[in-house]
C-alpha positions in Angstrom: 104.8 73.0 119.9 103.7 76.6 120.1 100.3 78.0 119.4 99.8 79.5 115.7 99.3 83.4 116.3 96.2 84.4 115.1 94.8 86.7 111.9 91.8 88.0 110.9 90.0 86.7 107.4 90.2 90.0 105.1 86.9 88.4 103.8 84.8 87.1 106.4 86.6 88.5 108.9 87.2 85.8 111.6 90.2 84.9 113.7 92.3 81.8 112.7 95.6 80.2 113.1 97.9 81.8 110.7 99.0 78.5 109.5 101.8 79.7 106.4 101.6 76.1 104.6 97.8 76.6 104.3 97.2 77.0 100.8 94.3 79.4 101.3 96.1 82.2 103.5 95.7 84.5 104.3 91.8 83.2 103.7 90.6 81.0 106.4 88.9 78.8 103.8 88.5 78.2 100.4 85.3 79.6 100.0 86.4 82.9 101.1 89.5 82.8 99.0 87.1 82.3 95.8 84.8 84.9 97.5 87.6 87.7 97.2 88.9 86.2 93.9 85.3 86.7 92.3 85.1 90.3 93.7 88.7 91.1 91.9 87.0 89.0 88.7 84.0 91.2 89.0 85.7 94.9 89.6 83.7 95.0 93.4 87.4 95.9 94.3 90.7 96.8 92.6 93.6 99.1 93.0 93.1 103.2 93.1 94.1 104.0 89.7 96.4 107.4 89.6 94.8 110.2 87.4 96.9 113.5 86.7 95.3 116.6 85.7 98.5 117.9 84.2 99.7 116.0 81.0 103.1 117.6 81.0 103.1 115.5 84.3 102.3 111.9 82.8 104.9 109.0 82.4 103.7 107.5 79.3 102.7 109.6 76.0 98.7 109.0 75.0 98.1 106.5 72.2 97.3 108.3 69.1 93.7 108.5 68.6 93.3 107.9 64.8 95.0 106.1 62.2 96.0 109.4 60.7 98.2 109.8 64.0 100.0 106.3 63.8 103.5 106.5 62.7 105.6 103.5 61.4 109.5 104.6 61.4 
């Protein structure tokens, strides 16, 4: 049987087998899979969130920002 290539824990850091039937990959262990879960949990770390300066430019319309602006059709 060949040898598992190795991968680096995004968490901790160390080298491992990259075993793809481990259910804690690409975490070397539990405890660092709960580690990164809790930093998600916790805002520590998330995804860039896209701001555009131009409204003209936005995908979705603003909410309205009072009742007076809701519209029931």
């Amino acid at each position: 049987m060949a040898s598992l290539p190795e991968i680096q824990c995004p968490t901790c850091r160390k080298h491992f087998p990259a075993d793809i039937q481990a259910p804690t990959m690409p975490f070397c262990s539990m405890r660092c899979k709960m580690v990164d879960l809790n930093q998600w949990f916790t805002e520590e770390i998330g995804l860039p969130a896209h701001t555009c300066d131009d409204p003209e430019q936005e995908d979705e319309p603003q909410p309205p920002s009072s009742p007076k602006e809701w519209r029931f059709d």
